[in-house]
ZADREN-397969 format. One record per residue (C-alpha): residue in one letter; y negated, x negated, z; residue number from 1. Coordinates in steps of 0.001 Angstrom, whole numbers. Layout:
REM residues N
{'A', {Y, X, Z}, NUM}
...
This chain:
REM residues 490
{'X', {-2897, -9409, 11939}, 1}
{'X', {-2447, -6084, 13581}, 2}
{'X', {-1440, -2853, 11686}, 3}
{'X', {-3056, 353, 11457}, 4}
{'X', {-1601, 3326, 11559}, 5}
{'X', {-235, 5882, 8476}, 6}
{'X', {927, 9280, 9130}, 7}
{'X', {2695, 9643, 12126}, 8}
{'X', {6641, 8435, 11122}, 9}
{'X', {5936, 7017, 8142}, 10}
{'X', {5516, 3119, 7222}, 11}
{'X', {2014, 2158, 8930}, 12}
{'X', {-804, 363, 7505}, 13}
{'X', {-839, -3698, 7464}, 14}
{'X', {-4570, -4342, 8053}, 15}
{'X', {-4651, -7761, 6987}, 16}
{'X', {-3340, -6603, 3364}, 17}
{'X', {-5781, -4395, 3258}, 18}
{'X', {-9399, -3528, 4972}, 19}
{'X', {-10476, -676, 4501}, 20}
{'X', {-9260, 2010, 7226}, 21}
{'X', {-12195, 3781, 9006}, 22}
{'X', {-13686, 2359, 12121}, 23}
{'X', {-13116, 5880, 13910}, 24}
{'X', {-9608, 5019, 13783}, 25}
{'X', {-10255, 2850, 16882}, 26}
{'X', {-10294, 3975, 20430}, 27}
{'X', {-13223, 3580, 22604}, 28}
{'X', {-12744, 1186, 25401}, 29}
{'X', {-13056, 3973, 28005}, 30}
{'X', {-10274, 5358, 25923}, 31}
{'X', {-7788, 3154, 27444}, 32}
{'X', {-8388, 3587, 30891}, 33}
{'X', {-4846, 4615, 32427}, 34}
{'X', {-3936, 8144, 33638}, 35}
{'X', {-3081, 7736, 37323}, 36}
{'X', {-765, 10943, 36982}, 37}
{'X', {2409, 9409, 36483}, 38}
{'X', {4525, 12700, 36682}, 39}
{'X', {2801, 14618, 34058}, 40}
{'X', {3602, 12070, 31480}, 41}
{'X', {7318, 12124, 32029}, 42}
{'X', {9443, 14137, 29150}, 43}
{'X', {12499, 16156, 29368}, 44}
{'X', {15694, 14110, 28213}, 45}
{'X', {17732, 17347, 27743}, 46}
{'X', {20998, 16623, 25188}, 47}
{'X', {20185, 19020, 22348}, 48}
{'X', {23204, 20973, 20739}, 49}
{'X', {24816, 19990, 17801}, 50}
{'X', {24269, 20264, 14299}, 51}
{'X', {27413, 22164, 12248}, 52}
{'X', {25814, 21852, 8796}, 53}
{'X', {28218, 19656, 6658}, 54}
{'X', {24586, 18209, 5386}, 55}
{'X', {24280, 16902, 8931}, 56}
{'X', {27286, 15797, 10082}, 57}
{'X', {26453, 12776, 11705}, 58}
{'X', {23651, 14567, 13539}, 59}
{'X', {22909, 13842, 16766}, 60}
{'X', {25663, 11427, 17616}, 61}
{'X', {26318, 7752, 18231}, 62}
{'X', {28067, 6824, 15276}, 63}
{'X', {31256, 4967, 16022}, 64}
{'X', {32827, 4950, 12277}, 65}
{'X', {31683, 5423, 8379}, 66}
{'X', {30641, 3519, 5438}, 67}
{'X', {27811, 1298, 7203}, 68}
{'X', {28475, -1186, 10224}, 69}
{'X', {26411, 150, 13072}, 70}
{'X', {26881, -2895, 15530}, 71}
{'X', {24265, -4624, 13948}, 72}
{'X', {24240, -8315, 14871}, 73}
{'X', {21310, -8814, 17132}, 74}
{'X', {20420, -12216, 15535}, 75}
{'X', {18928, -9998, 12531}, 76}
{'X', {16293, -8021, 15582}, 77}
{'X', {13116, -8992, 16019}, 78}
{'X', {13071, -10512, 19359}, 79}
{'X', {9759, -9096, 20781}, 80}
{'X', {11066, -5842, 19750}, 81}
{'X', {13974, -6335, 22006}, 82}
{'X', {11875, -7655, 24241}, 83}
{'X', {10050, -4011, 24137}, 84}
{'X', {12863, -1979, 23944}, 85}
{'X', {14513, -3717, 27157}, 86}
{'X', {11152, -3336, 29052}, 87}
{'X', {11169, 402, 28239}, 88}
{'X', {14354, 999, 29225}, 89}
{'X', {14280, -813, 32388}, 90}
{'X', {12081, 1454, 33598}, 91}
{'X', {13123, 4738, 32747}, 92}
{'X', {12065, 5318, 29507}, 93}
{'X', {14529, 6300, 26077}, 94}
{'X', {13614, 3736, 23601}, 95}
{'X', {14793, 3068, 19976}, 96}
{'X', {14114, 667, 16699}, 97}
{'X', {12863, 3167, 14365}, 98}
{'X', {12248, 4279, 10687}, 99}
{'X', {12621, 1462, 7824}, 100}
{'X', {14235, -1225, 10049}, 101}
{'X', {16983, 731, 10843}, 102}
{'X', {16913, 1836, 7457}, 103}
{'X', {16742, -1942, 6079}, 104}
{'X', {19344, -3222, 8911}, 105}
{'X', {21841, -885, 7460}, 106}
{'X', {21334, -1478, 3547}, 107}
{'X', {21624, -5831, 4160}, 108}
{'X', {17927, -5351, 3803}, 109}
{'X', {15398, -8007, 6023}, 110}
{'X', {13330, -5168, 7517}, 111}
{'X', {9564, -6340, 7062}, 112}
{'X', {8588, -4684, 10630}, 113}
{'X', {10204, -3602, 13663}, 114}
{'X', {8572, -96, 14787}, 115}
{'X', {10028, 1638, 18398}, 116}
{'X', {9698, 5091, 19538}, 117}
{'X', {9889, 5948, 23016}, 118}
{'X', {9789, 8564, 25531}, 119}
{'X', {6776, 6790, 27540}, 120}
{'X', {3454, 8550, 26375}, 121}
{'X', {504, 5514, 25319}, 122}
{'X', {-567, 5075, 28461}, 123}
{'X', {2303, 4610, 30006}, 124}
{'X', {3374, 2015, 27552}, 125}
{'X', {-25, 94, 27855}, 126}
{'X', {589, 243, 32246}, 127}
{'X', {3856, -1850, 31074}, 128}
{'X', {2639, -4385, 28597}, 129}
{'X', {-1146, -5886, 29307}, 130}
{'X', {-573, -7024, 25870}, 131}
{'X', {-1200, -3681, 24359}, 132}
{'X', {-3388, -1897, 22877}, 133}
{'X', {-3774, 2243, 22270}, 134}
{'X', {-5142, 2528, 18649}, 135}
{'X', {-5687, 5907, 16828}, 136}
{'X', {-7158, 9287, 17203}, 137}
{'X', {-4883, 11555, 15074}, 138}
{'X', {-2041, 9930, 15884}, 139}
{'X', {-2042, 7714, 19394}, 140}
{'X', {260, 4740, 19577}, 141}
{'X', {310, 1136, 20389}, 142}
{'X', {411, -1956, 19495}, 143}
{'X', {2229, -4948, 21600}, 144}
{'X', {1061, -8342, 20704}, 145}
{'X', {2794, -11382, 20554}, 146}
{'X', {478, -13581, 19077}, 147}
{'X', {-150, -13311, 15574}, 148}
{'X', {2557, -10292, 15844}, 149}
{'X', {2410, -6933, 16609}, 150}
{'X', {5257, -4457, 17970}, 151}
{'X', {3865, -873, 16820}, 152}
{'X', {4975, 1535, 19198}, 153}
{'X', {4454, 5241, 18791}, 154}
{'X', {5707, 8352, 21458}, 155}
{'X', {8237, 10594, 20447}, 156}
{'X', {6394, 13790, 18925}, 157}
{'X', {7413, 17271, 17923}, 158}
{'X', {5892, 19451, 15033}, 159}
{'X', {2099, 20137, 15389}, 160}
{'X', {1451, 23439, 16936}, 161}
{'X', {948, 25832, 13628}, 162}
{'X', {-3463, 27240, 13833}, 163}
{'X', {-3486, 30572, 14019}, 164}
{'X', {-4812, 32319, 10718}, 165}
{'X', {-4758, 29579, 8855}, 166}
{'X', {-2188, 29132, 6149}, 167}
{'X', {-3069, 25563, 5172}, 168}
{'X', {-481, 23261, 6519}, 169}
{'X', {-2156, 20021, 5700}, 170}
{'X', {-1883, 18097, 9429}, 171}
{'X', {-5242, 16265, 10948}, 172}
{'X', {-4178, 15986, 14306}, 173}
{'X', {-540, 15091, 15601}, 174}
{'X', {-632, 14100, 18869}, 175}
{'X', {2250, 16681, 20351}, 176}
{'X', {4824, 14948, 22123}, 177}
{'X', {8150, 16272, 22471}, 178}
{'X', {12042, 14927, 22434}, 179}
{'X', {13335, 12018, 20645}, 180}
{'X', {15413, 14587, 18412}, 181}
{'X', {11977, 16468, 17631}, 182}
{'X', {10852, 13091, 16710}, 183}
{'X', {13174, 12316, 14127}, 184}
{'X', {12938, 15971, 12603}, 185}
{'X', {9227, 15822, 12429}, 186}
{'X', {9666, 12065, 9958}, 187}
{'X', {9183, 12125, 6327}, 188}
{'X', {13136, 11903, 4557}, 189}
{'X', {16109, 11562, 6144}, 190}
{'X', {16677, 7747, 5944}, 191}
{'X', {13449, 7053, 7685}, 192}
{'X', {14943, 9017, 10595}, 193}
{'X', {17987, 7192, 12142}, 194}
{'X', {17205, 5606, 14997}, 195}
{'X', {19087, 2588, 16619}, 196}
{'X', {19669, 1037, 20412}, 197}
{'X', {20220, -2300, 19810}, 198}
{'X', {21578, -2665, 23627}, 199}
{'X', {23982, -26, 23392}, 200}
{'X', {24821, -528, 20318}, 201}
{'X', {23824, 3376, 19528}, 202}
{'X', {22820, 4913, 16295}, 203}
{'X', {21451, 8360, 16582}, 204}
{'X', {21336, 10512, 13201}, 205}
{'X', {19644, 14396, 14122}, 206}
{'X', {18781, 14533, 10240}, 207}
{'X', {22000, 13624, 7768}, 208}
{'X', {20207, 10031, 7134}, 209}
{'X', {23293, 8352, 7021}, 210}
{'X', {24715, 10562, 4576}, 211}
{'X', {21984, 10256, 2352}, 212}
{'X', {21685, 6339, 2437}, 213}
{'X', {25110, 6006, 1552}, 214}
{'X', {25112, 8360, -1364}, 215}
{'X', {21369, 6426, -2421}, 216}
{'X', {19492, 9905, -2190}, 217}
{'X', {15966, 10240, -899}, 218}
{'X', {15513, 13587, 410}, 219}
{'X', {12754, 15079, 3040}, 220}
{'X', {13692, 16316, 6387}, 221}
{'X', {13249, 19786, 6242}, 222}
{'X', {11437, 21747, 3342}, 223}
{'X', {10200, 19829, 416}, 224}
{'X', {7582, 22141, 5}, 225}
{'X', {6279, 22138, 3731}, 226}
{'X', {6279, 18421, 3988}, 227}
{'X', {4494, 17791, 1237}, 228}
{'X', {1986, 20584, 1943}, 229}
{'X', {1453, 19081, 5085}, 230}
{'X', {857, 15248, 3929}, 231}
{'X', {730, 15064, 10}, 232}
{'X', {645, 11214, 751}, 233}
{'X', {4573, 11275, 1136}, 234}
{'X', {4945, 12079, -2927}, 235}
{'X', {3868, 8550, -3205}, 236}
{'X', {5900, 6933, -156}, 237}
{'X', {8950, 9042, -2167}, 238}
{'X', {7818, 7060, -5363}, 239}
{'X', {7741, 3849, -3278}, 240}
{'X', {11189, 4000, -1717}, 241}
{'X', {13042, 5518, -4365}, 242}
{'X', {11899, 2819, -6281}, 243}
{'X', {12427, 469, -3888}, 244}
{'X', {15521, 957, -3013}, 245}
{'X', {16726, 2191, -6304}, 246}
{'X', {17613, 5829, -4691}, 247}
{'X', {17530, 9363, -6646}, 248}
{'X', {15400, 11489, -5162}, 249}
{'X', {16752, 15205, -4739}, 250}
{'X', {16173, 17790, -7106}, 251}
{'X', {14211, 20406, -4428}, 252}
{'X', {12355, 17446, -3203}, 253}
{'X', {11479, 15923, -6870}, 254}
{'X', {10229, 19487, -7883}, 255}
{'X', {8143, 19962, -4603}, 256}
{'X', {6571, 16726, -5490}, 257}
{'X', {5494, 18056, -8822}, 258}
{'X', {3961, 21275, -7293}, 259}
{'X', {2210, 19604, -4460}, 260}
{'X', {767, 16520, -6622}, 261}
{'X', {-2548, 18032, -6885}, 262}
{'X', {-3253, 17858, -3216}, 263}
{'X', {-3240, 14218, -3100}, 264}
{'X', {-6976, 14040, -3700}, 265}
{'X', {-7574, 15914, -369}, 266}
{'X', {-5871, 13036, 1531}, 267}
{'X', {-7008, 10394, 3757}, 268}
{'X', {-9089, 7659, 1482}, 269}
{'X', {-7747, 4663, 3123}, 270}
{'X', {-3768, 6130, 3017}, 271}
{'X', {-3959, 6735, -831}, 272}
{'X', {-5415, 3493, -1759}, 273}
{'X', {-2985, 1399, 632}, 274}
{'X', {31, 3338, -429}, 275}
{'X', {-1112, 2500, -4904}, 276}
{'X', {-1276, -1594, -3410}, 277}
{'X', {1873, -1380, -1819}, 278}
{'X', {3447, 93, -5145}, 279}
{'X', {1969, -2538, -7051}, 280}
{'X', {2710, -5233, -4636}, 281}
{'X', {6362, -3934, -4283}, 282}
{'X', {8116, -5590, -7090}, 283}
{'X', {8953, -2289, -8434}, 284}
{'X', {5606, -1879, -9513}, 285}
{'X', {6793, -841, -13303}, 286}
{'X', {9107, 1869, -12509}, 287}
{'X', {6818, 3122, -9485}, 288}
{'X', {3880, 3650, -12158}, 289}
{'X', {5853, 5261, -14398}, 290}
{'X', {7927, 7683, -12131}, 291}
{'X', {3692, 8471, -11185}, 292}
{'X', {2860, 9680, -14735}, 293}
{'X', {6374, 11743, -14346}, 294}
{'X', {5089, 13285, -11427}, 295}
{'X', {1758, 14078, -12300}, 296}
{'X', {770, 11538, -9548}, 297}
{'X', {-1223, 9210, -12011}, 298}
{'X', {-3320, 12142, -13731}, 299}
{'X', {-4262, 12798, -10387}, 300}
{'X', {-5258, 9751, -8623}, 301}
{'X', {-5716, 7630, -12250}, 302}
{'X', {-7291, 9839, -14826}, 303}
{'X', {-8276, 7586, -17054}, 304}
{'X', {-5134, 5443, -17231}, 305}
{'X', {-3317, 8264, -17706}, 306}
{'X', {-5999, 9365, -20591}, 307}
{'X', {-5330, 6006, -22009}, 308}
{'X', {-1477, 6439, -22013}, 309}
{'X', {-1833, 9708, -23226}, 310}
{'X', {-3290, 8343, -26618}, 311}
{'X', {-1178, 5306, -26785}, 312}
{'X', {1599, 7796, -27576}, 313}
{'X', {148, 7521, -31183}, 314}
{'X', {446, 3590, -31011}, 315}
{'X', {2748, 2434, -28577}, 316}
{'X', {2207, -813, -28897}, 317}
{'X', {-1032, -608, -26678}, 318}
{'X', {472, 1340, -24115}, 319}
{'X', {3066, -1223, -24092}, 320}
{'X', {1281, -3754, -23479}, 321}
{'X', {303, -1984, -20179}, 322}
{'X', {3854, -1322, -18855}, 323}
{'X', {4573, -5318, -19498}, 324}
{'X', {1398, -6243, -17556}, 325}
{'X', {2568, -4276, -14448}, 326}
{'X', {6049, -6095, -15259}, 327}
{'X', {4347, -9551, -15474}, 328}
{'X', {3057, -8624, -12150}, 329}
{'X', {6691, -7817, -10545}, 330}
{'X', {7647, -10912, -11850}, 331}
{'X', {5299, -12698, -9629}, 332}
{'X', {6149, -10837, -6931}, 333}
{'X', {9430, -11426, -6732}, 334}
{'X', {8873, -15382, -7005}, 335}
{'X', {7352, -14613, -3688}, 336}
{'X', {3860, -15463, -5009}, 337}
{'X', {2363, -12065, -4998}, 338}
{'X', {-1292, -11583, -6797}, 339}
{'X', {-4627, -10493, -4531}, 340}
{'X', {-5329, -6508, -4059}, 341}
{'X', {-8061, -7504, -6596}, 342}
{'X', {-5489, -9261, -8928}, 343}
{'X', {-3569, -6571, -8637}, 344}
{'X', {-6446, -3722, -9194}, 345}
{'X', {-8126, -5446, -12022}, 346}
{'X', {-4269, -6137, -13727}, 347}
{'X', {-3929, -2000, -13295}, 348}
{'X', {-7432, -1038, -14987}, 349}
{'X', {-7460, -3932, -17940}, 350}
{'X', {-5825, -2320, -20454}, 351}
{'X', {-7616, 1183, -20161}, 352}
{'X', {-10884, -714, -20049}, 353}
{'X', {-10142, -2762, -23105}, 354}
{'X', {-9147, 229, -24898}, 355}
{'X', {-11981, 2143, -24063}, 356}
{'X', {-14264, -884, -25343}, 357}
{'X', {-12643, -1120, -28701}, 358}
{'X', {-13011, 3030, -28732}, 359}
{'X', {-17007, 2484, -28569}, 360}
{'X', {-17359, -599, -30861}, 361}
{'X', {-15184, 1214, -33263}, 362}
{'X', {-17344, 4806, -33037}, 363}
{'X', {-21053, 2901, -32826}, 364}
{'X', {-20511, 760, -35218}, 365}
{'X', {-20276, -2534, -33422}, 366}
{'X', {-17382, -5383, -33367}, 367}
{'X', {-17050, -4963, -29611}, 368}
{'X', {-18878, -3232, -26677}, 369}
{'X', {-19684, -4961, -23599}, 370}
{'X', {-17094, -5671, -21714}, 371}
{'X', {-18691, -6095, -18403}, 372}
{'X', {-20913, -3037, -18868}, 373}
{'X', {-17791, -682, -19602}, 374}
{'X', {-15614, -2069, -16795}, 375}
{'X', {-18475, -902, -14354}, 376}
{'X', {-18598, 2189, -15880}, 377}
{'X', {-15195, 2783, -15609}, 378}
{'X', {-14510, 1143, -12349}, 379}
{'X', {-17108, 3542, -11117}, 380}
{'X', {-14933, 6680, -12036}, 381}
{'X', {-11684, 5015, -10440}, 382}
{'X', {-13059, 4540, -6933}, 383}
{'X', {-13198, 8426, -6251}, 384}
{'X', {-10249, 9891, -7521}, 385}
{'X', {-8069, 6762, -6592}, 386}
{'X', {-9423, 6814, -3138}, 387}
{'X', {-10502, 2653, -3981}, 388}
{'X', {-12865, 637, -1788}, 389}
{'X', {-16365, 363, -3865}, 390}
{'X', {-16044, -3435, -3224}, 391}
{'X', {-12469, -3984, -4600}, 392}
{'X', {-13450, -1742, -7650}, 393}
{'X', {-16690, -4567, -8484}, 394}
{'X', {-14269, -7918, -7285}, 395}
{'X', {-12042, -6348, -9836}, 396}
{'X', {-14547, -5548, -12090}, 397}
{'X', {-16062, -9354, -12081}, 398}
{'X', {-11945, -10326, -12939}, 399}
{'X', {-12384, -8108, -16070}, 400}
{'X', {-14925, -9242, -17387}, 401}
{'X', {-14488, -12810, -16862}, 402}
{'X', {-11503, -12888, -19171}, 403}
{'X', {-13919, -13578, -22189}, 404}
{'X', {-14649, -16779, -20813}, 405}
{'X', {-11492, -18419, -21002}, 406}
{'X', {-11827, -18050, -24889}, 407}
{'X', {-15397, -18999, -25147}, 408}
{'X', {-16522, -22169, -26571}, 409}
{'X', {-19241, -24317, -23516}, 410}
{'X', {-22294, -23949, -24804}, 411}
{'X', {-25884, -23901, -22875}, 412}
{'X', {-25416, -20411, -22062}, 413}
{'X', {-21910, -21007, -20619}, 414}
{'X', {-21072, -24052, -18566}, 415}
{'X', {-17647, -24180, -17513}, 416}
{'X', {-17603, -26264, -15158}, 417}
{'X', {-19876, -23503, -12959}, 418}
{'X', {-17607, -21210, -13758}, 419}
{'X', {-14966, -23049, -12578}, 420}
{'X', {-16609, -23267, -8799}, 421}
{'X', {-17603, -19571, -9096}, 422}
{'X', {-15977, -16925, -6331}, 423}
{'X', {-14083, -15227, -8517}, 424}
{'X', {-12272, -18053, -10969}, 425}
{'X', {-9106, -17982, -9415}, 426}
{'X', {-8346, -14781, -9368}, 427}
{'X', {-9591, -14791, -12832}, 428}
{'X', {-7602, -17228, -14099}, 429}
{'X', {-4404, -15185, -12115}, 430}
{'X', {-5063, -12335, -13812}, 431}
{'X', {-5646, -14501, -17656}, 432}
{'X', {-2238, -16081, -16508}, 433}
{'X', {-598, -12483, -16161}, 434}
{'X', {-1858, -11280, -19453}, 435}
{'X', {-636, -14407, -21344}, 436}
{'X', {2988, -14226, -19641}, 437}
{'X', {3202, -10492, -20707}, 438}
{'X', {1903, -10412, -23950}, 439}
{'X', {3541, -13578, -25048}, 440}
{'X', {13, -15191, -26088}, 441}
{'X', {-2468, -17754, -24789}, 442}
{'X', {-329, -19945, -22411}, 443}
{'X', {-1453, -23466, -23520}, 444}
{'X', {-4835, -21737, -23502}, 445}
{'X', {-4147, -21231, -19331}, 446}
{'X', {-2580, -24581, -19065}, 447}
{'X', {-5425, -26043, -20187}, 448}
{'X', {-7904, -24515, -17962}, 449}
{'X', {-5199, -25110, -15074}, 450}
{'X', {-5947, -29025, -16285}, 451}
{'X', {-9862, -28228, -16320}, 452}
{'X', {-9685, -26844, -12835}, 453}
{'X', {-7821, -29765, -11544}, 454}
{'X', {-10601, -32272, -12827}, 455}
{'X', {-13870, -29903, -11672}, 456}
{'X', {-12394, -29979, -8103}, 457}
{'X', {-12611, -33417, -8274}, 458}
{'X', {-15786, -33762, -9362}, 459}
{'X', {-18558, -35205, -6320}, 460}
{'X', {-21224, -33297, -5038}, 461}
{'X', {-23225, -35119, -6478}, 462}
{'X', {-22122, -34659, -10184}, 463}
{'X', {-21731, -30758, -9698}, 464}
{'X', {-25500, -30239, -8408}, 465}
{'X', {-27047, -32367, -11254}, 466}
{'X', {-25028, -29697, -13505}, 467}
{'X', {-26542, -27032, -11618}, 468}
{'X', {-29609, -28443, -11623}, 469}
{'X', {-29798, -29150, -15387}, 470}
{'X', {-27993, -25055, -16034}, 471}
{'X', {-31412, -24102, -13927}, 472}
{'X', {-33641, -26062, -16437}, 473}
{'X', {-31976, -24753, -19186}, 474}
{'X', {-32505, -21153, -17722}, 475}
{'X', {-36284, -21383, -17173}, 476}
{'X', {-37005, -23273, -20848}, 477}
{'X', {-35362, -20277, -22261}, 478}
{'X', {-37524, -18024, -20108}, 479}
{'X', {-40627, -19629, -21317}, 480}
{'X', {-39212, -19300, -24828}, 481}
{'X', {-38621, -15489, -24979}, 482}
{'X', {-42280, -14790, -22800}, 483}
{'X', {-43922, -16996, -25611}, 484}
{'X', {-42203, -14536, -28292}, 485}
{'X', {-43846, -11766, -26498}, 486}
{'X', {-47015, -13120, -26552}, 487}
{'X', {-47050, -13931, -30303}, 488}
{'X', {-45522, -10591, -31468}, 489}
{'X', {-48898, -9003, -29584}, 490}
């Protein structure tokens, strides 16, 4: 339902696509309570001059002409976001659609989320809407909810105050309000920035974003070098929309991203790992992964997929068959039948684990290591580096290591039927369909458990616990077999 919230102007967290934020992200009840000091929350609306740089031309004013149509039907807005904005503005308040909707409006794009900034600080917007709620402790906004949906609405803010002595730029807190112009110059790259008035019709570029999204260029607000200092998270939000939206990121900003990539392991855990599932849910997940390794980004965050690619350049044909799993995955994507996070995990780490198990049967001796056994082990290593939840590292872990089954022959060990009403046999089965579409091999082998499956859920419950019951028997005669071994070998 509700969304979390990323680093101040960027895209936020969706919670219900992933879990894992912090619980000190929420405010305390006693948090919300509102300021009765109406006057100090009120912000200067002064007009701020003029921008003369060519780079900015459009800065700053409501842009009546150019390449993109700024009256933007209003059938296309979100209608509880217009139902915000008009609220705000009714009383007093500058109010605007913000970030990647106006961003999507203007490219033909369906925006996925309508975000507003406003001059009303949080608890002025939750005095207006008893539907909202302040969330946050870096960064303070709120969420207005319409049912199931949430309008994410966040106060203008101006750079962080710089701490004196202290050269590291890295922000932790961001809670400095300021002008909507200071908002947009404080965002990430400059076609994140625009923002739009749906009422009058008003787009308002302080940062060259419409420049930029007509000539397809991604390109921070500000210096490259600074912005990623201060949130290393944005080199991968830079992967994500230039892939995305098939844009060319700037050379000063592509070079910043290469010197800064290092930094990403001192980010927030639950910002890294959302923003690697949103490239891999994206559709673009191929060229996002490899315009990572470019960067550095993947040595970084994925060591040992990166390790792995690094000696497939000997035999290409394994690393291959990596690249067309992550394309396998797009492809399901864009049918609009996107995989689970831990589809989606276990799809990334599969062919580095099976490559690693083939390096140990091959160097002990042995015609394959354990799968299972080696997936932990690996797993293990991912979570810290790749900022991963420990329990979506094991669900993926039990996906890995399940993909033996669909080739093993039933046998009173293995009763596939069980297997077939286990937790994780759909996702298994996902990830064995994935595989077979990408490598070109072992599709009747998936139809045919697709047929199995469709028979075992009809099976009574009756039938299913006499199986059970007779895999249990099994179990404990072979338990009395191996303690009777013991006893004869003393």
């Amino acid at each position: 339902m509700p969304r979390s919230s990323n680093h101040p102007g960027d895209d936020e967290l969706e919670e219900d696509e992933f879990d894992v934020l912090d619980a000190d992200d929420e405010l305390d009840d006693d948090d919300d309570e509102l300021d009765d000091d109406d006057d100090d929350d009120e912000l200067d609306d002064d007009d701020d001059e003029l921008d003369d740089d060519p780079a900015t031309a459009h800065a700053g004013l409501a842009v009546d002409e150019g390449e993109f149509d700024e009256t933007i039907p209003l059938a296309l807005i979100d209608q509880d976001a217009l139902r915000v904005l008009s609220r705000l503005q009714r009383n007093g308040h500058e109010a605007y659609l913000v970030g990647g909707c106006v961003r999507d409006l203007l490219l033909g794009r369906k925006p996925k989320d309508f975000d507003i900034a406003t001059s009303a600080h949080p608890r002025q917007i939750k005095r207006l809407f008893r539907n909202g709620r302040i969330i946050g402790r870096r960064f303070r906004l709120v969420h207005i909810v319409y049912g199931q949906h949430v309008i994410e609405t966040s106060t203008f803010r101006s750079e962080p105050s710089p701490t004196t002595g202290d050269s590291d730029l890295l922000i932790v807190e961001d809670n400095e309000y300021g002008t909507a112009e200071q908002d947009a110059r404080r965002r990430d790259f400059t076609v994140n920035g625009l923002f739009y008035d749906p009422n009058s019709e008003t787009i308002l570029d302080h940062v060259g974003g419409l420049a930029d999204l007509e000539a397809g260029v991604l390109r921070t607000i500000g210096d490259p070098e600074v912005r990623f200092a201060e949130d290393p998270v944005r080199i991968l939000r830079a992967i994500k929309f230039a892939t995305r939206l098939g844009f060319r990121i700037e050379d000063a900003t592509w070079d910043a991203m290469q010197t800064h990539v290092d930094e990403l392991v001192r980010s927030a855990t639950p910002r890294v790992a959302e923003e690697i599932l949103r490239l891999l849910r994206s559709g673009t997940a191929l060229g996002a992964f490899r315009m990572m390794r470019k960067s550095g980004a993947l040595r970084v965050l994925l060591p040992s997929i990166d390790e792995f690619l690094v000696a497939g350049n000997h035999a290409p044909e394994k690393t291959e068959s990596f690249w067309r799993l992550l394309e396998a995955v797009d492809a399901e994507v864009h049918a609009g039948d996107p995989p689970s996070n831990d589809v989606l995990v276990a799809a990334l780490f599969l062919r580095a684990i099976e490559w690693q198990v083939d390096q140990l049967g091959a160097r002990h001796g042995a015609a394959r290591a354990d799968l299972s056994s080696v997936a932990s082990e690996m797993m293990e290593s991912f979570t810290n580096p790749a900022r991963l939840p420990r329990r979506l590292a094991e669900r993926a872990r039990r996906i890995i290591a399940n993909q033996v089954r669909f080739t093993q022959p039933q046998s009173k060990r293995f009763r596939p039927v069980l297997f077939m009403h286990g937790d994780d046999f759909v996702d298994s089965l996902r990830l064995f369909k994935l595989r077979s579409a990408a490598w070109g091999q072992g599709w009747d082998v998936y139809e045919g458990w697709v047929e199995r499956y469709r028979k075992a859920l009809a099976l009574g419950n009756a039938e299913l616990e006499e199986i059970r019951a007779d895999n249990r028997r099994g179990r404990r005669r072979r338990r009395r077999r191996r303690r009777g071994s013991d006893d004869d070998g003393d």
